[in-house]
C-alpha positions in Angstrom: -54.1 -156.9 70.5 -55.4 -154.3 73.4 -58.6 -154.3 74.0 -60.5 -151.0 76.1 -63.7 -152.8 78.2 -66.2 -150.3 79.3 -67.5 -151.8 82.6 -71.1 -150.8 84.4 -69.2 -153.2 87.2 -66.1 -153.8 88.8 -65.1 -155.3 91.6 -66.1 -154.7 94.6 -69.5 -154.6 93.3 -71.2 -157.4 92.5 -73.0 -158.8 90.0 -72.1 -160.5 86.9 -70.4 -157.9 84.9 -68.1 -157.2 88.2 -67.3 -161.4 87.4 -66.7 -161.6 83.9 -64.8 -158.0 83.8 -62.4 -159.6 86.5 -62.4 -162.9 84.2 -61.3 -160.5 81.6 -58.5 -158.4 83.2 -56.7 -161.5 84.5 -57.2 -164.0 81.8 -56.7 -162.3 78.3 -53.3 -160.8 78.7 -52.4 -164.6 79.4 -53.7 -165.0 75.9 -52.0 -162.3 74.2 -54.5 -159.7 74.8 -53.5 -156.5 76.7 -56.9 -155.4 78.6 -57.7 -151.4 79.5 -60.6 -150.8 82.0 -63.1 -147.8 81.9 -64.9 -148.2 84.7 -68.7 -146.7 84.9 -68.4 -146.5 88.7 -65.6 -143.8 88.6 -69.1 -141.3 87.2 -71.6 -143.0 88.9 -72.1 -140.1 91.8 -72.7 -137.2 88.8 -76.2 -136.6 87.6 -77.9 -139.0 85.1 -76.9 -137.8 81.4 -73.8 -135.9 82.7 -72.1 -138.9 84.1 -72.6 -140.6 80.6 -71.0 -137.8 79.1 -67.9 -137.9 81.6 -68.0 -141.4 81.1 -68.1 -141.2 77.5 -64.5 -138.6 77.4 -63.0 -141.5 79.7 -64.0 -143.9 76.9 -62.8 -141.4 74.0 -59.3 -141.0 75.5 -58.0 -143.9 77.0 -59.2 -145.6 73.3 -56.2 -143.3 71.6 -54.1 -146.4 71.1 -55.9 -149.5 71.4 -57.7 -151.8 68.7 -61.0 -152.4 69.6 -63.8 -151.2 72.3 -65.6 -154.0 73.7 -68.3 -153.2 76.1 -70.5 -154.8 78.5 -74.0 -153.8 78.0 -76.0 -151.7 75.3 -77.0 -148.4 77.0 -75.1 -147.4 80.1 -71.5 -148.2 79.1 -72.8 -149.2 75.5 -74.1 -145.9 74.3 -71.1 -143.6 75.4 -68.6 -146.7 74.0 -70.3 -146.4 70.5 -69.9 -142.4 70.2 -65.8 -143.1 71.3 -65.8 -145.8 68.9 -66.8 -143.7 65.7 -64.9 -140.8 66.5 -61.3 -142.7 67.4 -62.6 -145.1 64.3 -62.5 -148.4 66.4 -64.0 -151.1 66.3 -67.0 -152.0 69.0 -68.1 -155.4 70.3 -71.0 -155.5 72.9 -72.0 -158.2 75.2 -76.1 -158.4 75.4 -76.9 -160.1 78.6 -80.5 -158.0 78.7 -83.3 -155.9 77.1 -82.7 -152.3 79.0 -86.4 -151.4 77.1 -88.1 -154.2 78.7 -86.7 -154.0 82.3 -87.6 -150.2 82.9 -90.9 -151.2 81.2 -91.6 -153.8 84.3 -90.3 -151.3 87.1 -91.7 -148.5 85.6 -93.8 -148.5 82.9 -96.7 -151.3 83.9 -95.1 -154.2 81.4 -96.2 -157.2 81.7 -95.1 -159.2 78.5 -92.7 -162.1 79.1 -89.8 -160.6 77.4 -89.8 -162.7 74.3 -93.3 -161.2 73.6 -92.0 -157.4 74.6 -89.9 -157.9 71.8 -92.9 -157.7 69.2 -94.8 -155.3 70.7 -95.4 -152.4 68.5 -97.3 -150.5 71.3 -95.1 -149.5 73.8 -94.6 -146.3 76.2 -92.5 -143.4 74.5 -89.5 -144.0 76.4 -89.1 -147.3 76.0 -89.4 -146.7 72.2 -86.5 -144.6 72.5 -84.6 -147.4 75.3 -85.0 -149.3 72.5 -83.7 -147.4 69.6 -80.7 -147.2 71.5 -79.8 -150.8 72.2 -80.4 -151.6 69.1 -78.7 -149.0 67.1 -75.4 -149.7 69.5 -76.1 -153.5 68.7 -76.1 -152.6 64.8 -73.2 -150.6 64.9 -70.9 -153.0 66.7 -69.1 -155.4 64.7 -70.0 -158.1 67.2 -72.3 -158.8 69.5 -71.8 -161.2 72.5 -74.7 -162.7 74.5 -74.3 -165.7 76.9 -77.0 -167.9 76.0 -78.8 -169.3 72.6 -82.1 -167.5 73.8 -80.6 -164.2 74.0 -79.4 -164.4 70.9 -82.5 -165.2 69.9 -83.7 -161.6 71.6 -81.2 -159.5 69.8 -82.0 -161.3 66.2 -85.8 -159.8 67.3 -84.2 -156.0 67.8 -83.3 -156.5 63.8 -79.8 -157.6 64.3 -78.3 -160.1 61.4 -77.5 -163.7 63.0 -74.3 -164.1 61.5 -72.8 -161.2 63.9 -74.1 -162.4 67.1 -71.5 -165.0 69.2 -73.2 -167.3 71.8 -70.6 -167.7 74.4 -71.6 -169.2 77.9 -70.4 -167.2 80.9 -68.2 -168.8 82.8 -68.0 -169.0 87.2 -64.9 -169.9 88.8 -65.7 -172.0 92.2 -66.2 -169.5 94.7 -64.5 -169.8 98.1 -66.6 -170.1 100.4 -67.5 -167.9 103.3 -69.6 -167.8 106.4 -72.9 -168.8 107.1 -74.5 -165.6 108.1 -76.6 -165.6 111.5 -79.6 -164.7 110.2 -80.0 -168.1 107.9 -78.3 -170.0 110.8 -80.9 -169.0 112.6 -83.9 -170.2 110.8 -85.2 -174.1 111.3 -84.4 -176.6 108.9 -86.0 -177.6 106.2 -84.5 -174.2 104.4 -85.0 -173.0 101.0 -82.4 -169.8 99.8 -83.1 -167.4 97.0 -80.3 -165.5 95.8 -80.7 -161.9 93.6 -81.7 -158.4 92.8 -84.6 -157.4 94.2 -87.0 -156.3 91.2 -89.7 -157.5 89.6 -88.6 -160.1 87.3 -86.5 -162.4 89.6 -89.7 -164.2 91.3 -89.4 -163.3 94.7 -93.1 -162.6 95.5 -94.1 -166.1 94.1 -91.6 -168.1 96.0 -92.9 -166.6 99.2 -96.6 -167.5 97.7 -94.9 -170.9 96.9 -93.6 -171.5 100.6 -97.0 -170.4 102.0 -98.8 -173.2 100.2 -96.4 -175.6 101.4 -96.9 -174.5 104.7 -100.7 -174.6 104.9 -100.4 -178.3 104.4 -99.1 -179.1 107.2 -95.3 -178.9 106.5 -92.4 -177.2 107.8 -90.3 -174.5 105.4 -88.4 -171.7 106.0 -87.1 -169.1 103.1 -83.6 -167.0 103.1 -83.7 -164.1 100.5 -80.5 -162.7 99.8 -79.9 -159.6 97.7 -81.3 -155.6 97.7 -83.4 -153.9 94.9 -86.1 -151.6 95.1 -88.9 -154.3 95.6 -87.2 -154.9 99.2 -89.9 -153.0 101.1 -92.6 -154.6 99.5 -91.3 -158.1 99.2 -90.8 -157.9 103.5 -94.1 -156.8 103.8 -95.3 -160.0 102.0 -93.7 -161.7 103.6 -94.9 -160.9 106.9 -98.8 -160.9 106.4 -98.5 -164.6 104.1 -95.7 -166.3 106.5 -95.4 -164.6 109.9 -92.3 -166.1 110.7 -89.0 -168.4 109.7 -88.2 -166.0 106.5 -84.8 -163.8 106.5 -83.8 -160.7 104.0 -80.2 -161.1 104.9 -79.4 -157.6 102.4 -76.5 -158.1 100.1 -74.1 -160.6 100.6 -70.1 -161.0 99.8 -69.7 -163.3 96.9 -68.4 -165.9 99.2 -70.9 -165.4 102.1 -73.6 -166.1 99.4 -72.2 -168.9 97.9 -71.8 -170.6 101.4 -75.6 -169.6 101.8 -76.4 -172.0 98.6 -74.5 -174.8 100.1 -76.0 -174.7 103.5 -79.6 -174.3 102.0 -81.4 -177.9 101.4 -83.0 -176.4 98.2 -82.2 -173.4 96.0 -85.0 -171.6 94.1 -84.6 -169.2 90.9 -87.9 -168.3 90.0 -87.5 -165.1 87.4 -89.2 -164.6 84.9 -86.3 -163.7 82.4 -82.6 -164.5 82.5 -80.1 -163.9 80.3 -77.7 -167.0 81.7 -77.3 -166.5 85.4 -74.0 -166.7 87.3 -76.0 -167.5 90.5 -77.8 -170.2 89.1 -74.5 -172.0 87.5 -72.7 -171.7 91.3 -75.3 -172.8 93.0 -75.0 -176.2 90.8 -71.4 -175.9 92.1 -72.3 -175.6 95.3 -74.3 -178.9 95.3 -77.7 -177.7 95.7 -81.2 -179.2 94.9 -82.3 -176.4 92.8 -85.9 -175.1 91.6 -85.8 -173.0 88.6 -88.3 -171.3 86.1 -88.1 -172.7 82.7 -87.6 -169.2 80.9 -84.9 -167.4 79.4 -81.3 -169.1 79.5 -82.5 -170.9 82.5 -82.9 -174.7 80.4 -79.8 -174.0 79.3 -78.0 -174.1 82.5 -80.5 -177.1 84.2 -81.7 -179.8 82.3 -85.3 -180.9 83.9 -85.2 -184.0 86.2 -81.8 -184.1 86.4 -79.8 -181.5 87.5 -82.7 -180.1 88.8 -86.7 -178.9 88.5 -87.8 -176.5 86.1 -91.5 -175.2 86.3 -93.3 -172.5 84.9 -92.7 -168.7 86.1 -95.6 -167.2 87.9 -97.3 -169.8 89.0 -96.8 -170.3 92.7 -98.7 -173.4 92.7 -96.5 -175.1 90.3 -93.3 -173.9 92.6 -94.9 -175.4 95.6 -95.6 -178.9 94.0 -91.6 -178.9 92.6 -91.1 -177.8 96.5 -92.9 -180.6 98.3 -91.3 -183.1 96.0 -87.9 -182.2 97.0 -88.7 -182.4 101.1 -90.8 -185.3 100.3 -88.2 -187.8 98.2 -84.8 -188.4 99.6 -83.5 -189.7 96.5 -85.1 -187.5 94.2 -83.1 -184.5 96.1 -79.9 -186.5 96.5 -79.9 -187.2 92.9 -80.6 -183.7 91.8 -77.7 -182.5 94.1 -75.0 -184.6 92.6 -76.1 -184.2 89.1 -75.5 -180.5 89.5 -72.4 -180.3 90.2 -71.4 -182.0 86.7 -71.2 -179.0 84.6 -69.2 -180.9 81.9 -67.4 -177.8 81.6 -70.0 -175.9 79.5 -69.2 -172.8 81.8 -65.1 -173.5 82.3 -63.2 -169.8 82.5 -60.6 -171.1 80.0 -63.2 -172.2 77.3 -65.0 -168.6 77.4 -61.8 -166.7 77.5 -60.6 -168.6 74.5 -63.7 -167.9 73.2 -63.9 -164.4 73.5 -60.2 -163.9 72.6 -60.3 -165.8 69.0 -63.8 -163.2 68.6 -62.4 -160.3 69.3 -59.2 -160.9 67.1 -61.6 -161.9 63.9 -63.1 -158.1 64.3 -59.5 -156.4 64.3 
């Protein structure tokens, strides 16, 4: 079988499609799968439209002779993959790890919905109507869809899309090495609590700095680390100085190893979003050991299970954070437990297990 995967990331860049495409390249041909990559980065630097049209030709004629298309999100790579797919007449699989019509309706649009209400909202702004025509159409037209958690899949069934297509498959993380401590964390007093991200709305930033101010004003010592770059940067800094003052660090965008060395130097680790799909950073930071905070939405439960491997609270409620917070500096044993708990993942997110996965998929839609 040879399979074409039409990227939004490759390595260098990071995030989790840069991971799993990786995952991809080196494990399937392993498993008798020859692997093509289209890479979105190669248009990135045209104009909007024109670079999905570029990227769409790249798509069209380095499909000529393989069996399927399988790409990694619904719009940016997924829409141009979907045109290539009918007119070579392959077959498209797409892995769903988000609602493109719900995140440009938080950065842009005034959303406010919790996702899984978004999804029923009949009254939404023009473009978003059209965002999501366009995910969804892509998503019906593929002969499978791919998400990496149960409550995704529970997302796409909302778009209209029939059950018995969708495939939950857990991503899978591969132990990072592990790099330097950078000096801006080093320099920050202990007790420490690291946030690792993109900087937009949805990932909880501006709570957890609400969070660490309440914790403060009783009395209590607490520095924060935020590591990542988005467009809420500027604002979030800004926050940070008129609620804390001082002992907080936006270290920018880390290497992959750099921020994994961050989660195992921190004493806690705090994901606070509102919506996840399944986050990679949240599964390596149970790798790395950490006592970790997270919110109870999205795929979130499905990676920490409450009490023990580590807290889940509600999202958007800084209060509740801060509680979770003080119990970890406060109870030795509590944190201790929590940290070795984590790093038994059981192998719900081993490499070989999704790439077997994902192979024995892909070969049922050829």
């Amino acid at each position: 079988m040879k399979v074409l995967v039409a990227t939004p990331l490759y390595p260098p860049e990071s995030g989790g499609p840069a991971t799993y495409v990786a995952e991809l390249e080196s494990g399937l041909p392993l498993r008798g799968t020859e692997v093509v990559i289209v890479k979105f980065s190669d248009v990135r630097h045209l104009p909007t439209l024109i670079r999905h049209v570029a990227y769409g030709m790249r798509v069209f004629f380095a499909a000529e002779d393989v069996d399927l298309i399988y790409a990694l999100d619904s719009i940016s790579v997924g829409v141009p993959a979907l045109f290539a797919a009918r007119l070579r007449g392959k077959p498209l699989a797409v892995k769903i790890v988000g609602d493109f019509a719900w995140e440009q309706g938080m950065q842009k649009y005034g959303v406010t919905s919790p996702l899984e209400v978004f999804v029923r909202e009949k009254n939404v702004a023009l473009p978003l109507r059209f965002f999501r025509f366009l995910q969804k159409e892509v998503a019906l037209s593929a002969q499978c869809v791919i998400v990496p958690s149960t409550f995704l899949k529970g997302i796409v069934e909302a778009w209209g899309v029939e059950s018995a297509k969708i495939e939950v498959i857990y991503n899978a993380v591969k132990l990072p090495a592990v790099g330097q401590v950078v000096e801006a964390l080093r320099a920050l007093p202990r007790p420490l609590v690291v946030s690792v991200g993109r900087l937009v709305p949805w990932k909880g930033n501006r709570e957890l700095l609400d969070a660490v101010r309440i914790v403060r004003q009783k009395g209590k010592k607490l520095s924060v680390a935020i590591i990542g770059d988005g467009p809420e940067r500027q604002a979030l800094e800004a926050r940070a100085k008129d609620a804390l003052g001082s002992d907080y660090a936006f270290t920018g965008a880390l290497g992959h190893a750099d921020a994994f060395a961050a989660m195992q130097y921190a004493d806690m680790y705090v994901l606070d979003s509102l919506y996840e799909g399944l986050s990679h950073t949240l599964v390596e930071a149970r790798m790395a050991g950490a006592a970790i905070v997270a919110s109870n939405r999205g795929g979130n439960p499905e990676v920490i299970e409450h009490e023990v491997s580590g807290l889940l609270v509600p999202a958007e409620e800084p209060q509740k954070l801060a509680d979770a917070l003080e119990r970890l500096l406060d109870d030795d044993e509590l944190r201790a437990r929590l940290k070795t708990n984590a790093k038994d993942t059981s192998g719900r997110f081993d490499v070989d297990s999704m790439l077997e996965s994902i192979a024995k998929r892909l070969r049922a839609i050829v």
